[in-house]
Legacy VTK file of the C-alpha trace (Angstrom):
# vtk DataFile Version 3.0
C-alpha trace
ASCII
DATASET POLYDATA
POINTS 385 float
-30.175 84.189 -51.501
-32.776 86.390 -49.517
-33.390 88.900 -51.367
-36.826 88.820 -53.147
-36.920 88.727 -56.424
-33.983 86.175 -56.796
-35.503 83.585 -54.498
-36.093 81.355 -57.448
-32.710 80.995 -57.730
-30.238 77.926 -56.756
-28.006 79.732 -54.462
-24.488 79.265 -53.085
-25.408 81.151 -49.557
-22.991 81.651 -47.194
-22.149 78.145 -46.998
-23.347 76.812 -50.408
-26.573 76.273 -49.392
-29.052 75.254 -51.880
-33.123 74.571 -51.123
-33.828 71.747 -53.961
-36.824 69.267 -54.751
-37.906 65.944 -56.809
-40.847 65.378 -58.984
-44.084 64.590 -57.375
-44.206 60.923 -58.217
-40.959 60.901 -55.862
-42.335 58.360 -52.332
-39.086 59.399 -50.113
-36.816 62.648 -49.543
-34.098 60.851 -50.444
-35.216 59.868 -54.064
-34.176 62.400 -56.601
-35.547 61.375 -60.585
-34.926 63.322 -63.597
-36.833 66.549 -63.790
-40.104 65.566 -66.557
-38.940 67.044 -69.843
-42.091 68.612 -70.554
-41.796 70.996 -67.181
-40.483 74.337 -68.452
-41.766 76.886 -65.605
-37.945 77.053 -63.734
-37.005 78.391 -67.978
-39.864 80.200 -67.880
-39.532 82.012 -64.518
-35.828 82.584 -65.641
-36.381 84.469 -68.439
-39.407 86.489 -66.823
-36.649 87.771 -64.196
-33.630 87.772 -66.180
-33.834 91.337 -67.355
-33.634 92.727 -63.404
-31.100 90.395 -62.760
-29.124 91.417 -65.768
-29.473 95.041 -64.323
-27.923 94.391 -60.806
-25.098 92.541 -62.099
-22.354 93.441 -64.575
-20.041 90.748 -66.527
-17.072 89.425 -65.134
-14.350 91.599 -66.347
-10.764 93.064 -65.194
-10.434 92.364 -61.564
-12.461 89.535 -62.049
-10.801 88.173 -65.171
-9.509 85.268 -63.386
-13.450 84.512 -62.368
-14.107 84.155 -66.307
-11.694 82.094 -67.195
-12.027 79.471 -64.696
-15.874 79.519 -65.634
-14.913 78.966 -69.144
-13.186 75.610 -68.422
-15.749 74.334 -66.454
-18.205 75.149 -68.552
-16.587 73.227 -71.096
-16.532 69.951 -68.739
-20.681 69.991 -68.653
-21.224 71.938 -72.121
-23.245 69.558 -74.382
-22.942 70.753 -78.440
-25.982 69.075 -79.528
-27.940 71.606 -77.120
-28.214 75.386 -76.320
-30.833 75.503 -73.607
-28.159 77.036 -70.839
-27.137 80.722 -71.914
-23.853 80.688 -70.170
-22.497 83.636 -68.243
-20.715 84.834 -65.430
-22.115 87.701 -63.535
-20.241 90.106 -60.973
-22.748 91.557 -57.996
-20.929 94.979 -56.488
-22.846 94.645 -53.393
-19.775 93.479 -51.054
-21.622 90.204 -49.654
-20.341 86.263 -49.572
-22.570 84.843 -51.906
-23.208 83.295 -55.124
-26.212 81.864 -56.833
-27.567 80.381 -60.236
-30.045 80.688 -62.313
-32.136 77.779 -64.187
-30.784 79.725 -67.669
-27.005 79.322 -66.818
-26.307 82.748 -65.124
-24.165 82.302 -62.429
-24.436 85.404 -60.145
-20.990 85.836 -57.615
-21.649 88.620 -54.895
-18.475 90.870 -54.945
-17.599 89.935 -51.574
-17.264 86.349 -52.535
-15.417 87.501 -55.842
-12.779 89.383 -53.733
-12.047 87.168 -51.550
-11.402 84.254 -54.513
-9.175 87.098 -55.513
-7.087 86.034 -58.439
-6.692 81.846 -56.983
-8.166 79.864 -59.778
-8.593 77.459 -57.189
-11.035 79.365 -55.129
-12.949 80.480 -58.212
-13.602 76.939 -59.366
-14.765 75.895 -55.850
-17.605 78.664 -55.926
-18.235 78.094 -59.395
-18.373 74.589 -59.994
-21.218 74.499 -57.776
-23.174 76.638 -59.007
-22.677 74.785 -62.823
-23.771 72.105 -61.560
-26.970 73.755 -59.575
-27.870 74.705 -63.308
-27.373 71.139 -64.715
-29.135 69.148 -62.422
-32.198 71.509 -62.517
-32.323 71.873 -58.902
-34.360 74.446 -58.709
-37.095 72.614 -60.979
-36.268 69.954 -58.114
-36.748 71.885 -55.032
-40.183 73.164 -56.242
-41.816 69.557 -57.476
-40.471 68.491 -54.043
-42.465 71.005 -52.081
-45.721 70.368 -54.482
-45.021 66.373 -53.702
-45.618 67.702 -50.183
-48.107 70.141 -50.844
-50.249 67.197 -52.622
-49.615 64.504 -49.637
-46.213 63.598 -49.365
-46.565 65.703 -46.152
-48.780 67.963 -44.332
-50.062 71.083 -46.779
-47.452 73.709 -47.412
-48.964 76.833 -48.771
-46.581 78.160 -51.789
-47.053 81.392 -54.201
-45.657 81.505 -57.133
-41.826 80.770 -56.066
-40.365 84.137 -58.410
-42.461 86.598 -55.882
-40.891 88.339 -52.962
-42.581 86.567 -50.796
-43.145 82.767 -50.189
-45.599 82.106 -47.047
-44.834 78.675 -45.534
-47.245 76.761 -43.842
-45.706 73.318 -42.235
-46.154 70.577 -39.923
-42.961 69.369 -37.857
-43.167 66.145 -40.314
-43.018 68.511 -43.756
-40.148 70.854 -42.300
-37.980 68.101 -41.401
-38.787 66.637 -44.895
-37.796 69.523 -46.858
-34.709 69.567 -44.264
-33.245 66.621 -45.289
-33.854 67.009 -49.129
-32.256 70.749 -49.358
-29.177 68.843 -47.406
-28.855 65.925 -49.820
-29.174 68.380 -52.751
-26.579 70.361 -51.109
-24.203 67.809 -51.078
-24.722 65.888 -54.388
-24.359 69.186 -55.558
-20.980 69.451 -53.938
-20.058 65.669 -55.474
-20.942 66.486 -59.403
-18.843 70.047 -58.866
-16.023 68.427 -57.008
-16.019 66.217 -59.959
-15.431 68.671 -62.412
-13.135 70.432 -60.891
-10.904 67.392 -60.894
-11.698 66.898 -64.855
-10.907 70.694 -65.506
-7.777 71.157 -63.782
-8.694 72.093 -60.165
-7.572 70.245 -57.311
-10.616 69.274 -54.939
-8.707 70.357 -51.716
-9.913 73.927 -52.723
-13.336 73.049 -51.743
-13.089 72.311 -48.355
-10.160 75.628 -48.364
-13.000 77.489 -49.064
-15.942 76.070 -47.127
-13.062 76.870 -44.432
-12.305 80.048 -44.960
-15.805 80.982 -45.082
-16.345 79.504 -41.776
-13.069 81.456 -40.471
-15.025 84.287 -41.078
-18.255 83.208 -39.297
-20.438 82.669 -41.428
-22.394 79.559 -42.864
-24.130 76.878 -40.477
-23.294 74.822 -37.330
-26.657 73.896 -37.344
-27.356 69.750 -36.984
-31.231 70.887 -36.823
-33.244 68.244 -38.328
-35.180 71.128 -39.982
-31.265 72.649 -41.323
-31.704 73.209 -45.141
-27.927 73.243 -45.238
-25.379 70.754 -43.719
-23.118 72.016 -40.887
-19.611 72.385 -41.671
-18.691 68.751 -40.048
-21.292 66.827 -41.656
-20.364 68.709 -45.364
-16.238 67.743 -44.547
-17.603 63.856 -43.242
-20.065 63.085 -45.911
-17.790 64.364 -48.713
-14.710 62.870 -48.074
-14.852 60.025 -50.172
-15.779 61.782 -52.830
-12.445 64.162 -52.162
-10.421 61.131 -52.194
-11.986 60.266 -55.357
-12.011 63.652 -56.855
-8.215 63.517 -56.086
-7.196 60.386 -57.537
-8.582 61.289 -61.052
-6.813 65.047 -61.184
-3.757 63.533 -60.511
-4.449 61.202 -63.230
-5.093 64.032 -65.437
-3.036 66.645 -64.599
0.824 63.851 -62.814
2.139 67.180 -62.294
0.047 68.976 -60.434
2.113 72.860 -60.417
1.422 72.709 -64.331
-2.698 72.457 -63.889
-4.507 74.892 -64.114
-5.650 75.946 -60.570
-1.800 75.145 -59.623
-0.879 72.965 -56.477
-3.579 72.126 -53.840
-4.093 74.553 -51.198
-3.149 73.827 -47.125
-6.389 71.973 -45.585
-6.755 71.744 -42.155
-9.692 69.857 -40.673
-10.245 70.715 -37.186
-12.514 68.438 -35.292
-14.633 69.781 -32.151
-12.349 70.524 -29.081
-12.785 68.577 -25.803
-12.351 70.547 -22.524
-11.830 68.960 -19.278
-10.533 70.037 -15.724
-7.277 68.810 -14.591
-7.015 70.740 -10.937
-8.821 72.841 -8.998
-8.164 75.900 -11.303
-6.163 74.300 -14.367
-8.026 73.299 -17.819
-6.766 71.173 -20.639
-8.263 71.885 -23.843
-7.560 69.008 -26.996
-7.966 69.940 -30.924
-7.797 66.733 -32.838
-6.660 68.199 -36.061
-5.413 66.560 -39.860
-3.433 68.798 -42.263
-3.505 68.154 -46.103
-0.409 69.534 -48.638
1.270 70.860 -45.863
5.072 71.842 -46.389
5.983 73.967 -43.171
3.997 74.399 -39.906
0.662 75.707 -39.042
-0.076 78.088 -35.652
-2.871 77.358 -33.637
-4.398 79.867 -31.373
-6.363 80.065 -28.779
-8.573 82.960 -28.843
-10.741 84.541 -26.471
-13.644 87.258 -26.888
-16.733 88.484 -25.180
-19.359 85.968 -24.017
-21.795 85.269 -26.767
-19.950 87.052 -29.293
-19.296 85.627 -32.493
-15.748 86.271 -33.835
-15.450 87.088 -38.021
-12.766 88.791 -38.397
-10.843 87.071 -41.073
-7.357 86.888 -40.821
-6.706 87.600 -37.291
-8.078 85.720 -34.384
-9.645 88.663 -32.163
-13.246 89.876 -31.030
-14.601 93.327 -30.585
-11.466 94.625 -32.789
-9.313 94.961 -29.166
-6.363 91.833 -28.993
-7.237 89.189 -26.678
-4.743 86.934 -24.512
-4.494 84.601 -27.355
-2.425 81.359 -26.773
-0.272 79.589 -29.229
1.135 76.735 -30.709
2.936 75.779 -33.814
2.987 72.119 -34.904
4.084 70.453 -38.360
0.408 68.431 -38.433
2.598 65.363 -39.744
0.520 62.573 -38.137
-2.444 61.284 -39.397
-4.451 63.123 -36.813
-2.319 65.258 -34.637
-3.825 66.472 -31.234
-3.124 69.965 -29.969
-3.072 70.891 -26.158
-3.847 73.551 -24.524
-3.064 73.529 -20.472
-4.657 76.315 -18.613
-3.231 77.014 -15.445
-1.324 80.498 -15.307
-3.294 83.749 -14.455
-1.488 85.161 -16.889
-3.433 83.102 -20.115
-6.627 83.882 -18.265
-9.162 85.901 -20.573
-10.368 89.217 -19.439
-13.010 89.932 -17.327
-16.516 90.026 -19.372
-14.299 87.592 -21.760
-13.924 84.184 -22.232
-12.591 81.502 -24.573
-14.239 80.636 -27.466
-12.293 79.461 -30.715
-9.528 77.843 -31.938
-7.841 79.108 -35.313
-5.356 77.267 -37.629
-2.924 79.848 -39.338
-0.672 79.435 -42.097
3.213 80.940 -41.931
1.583 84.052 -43.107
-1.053 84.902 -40.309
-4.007 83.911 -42.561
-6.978 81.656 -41.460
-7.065 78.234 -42.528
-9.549 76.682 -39.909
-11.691 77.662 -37.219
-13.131 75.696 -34.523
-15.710 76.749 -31.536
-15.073 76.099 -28.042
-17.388 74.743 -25.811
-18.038 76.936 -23.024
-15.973 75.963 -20.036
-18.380 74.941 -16.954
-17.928 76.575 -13.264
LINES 2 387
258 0 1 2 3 4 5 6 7 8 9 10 11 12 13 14 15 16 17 18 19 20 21 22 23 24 25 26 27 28 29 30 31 32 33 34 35 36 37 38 39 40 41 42 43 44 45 46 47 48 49 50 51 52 53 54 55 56 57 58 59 60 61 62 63 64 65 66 67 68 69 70 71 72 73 74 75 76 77 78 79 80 81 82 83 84 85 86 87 88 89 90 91 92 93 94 95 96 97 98 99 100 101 102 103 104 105 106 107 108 109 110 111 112 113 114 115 116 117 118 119 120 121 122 123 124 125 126 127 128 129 130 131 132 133 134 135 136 137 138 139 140 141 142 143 144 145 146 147 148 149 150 151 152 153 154 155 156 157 158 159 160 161 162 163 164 165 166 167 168 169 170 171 172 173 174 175 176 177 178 179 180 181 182 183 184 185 186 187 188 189 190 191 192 193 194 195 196 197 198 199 200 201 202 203 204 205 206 207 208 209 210 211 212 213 214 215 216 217 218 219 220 221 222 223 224 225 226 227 228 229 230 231 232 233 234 235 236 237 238 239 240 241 242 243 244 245 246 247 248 249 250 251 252 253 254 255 256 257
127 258 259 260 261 262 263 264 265 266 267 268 269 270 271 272 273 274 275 276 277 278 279 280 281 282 283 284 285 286 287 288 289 290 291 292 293 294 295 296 297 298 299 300 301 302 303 304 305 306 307 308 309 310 311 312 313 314 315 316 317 318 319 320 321 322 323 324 325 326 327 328 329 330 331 332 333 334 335 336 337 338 339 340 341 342 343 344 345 346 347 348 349 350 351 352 353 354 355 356 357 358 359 360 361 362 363 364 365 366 367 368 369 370 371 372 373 374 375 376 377 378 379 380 381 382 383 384
């Protein structure tokens, strides 16, 4: 989250990004010990700010019922009853934004935006949520800040922190230090997403409605493509790569605990579609072939794909229809039953009648489902001269 006083926070962001650190005695980024037992200043810190945060936010009630009672199931996956140092609760944020964070005392914060859009799918709910639980459980905020004093105190070149609650946090970093912290806040990131995928599985969730919503998110625009070295967050192909085993894991054991999946819970696993980066190549002296290696997951029917076009250098976020500046573009599309293993969609350019508009040109791909919404999204490289 940006805002200022919630920067202590372990936040969800746009696409669950979370900044996170190790103790000092920690030698490599990638080493990630308990938090000491006698550091309390991520409680402390919490309960200095709680009282504002309390004020902005409102508990998770009526349209947001579903919200609460998917939190109450996974709380019940991590809840420990020999110990009451996480005070529990759900908050709503009527500000309209895609965004959830936690707090180090258990409040889980979901920007109204984000709430909408989970709607009343259980599934969607326990993605966001599960997250953030385990954010709160791992102490990842106590991480992230002994990680930047390891590199404060030599792990790295100086970084110049203020107390991490304040509005402002002035950063002062070598390239060495950046790309450091870079790499930890994506590791965090993704164990995060392993321990939440987890307990999804445990509570009645299936893991498929992870990815559904790291996708839909992306549908809309937002999150990270970045592969910057310096990235606190992992780009939407390195989260779907590096987490797949843990999907196929987190699969296996919800279908051991829940053989029939309609009766769980969240219900039946959502339609996933991973899209994998398009290739474009020129087959004639005007014609273009353009390839989407695609793989579809709990898919009954057929999915559209759809070649969209927009303005140069305009990103597209519209969520449920695949158009830029609000005007329809010459989209082009396909329907396919994505029953292979890894089906490829083509696109052959050739016509003058599929040519974009002038001060247009192509630039995404979009998976729908039999009711016009967004499953996927996937940028096109720019075609050369």
């Amino acid at each position: 989250m940006e805002s200022g006083t919630a920067k202590y926070v372990c936040s969800f962001a746009i696409g669950l990004g979370l900044l996170c650190a190790v103790p000092v005695t920690a030698q490599q980024s990638g080493d990630i010990p308990e938090v000491p037992s006698q550091f309390k200043l991520d409680t402390k810190t919490a309960a200095r700010l709680r009282p504002q945060l309390m004020a902005q936010s409102s508990a998770a009630s009526r349209r947001y019922a579903t919200g609460r009672i998917v939190f109450d199931r996974l709380i019940e996956q991590v809840r420990d009853p020999s110990q009451s140092k996480f005070a529990w609760q759900l908050r709503i944020v009527e500000d309209d934004q895609l965004n959830a964070y936690s707090s180090p005392d258990g409040s889980v914060y979901v920007e109204s935006g984000l709430a909408i859009l989970a709607g009343s799918s259980a599934g969607l709910w326990a993605a966001i949520l599960s997250h953030e639980i385990a954010h709160v459980v791992r102490r990842d905020w106590a991480r992230r800040y002994l990680y930047q004093k390891y590199l404060e105190n030599g792990g790295g070149a100086a970084i110049v922190l203020g107390d991490p609650s304040l509005p402002s946090v002035s950063w002062e970093t070598s390239e060495k230090a950046s790309a450091d912290m870079g790499r930890f806040g994506r590791q965090m990131e993704l164990e995060a997403d392993r321990e939440g995928l987890m307990m999804m599985a445990h509570a009645g969730y299936h893991p498929d409605f992870v990815p559904a919503l790291h996708h839909l998110l992306h549908a809309r625009g937002l999150g990270t493509n970045s592969r910057s070295i310096y990235a606190m967050h992992p780009c939407w192909e390195e989260r779907d790569r590096k987490l797949n085993h843990t999907y196929v894991a987190a699969s296996i054991e919800f279908a051991r605990r829940w053989p029939e999946w309609y009766a769980s819970p969240g219900g039946n696993p959502p339609v996933v579609v991973f899209a994998e980066q398009p290739t474009v190549r020129k087959t004639g002296g005007s014609e273009w072939q353009i390839q989407i290696p695609m793989r579809c997951q709990n898919l009954a029917g057929a999915v559209e794909v759809v070649l969209s076009s927009g303005r140069a250098h305009q990103a597209v976020a519209l969520p449920d229809r695949p158009e830029s500046d609000g005007e329809p573009g010459p989209d082009v599309r396909q329907l396919t039953g994505c029953t292979s293993p890894k089906t490829t969609i083509t696109f052959a350019l050739a016509d003058a009648s599929v040519r974009p508009k002038p001060g247009a040109q192509w630039t995404d791909i979009y998976v729908l489902d039999s009711w016009g919404s967004v499953l996927a999204r996937a940028e096109l490289p720019k075609l050369p001269h």
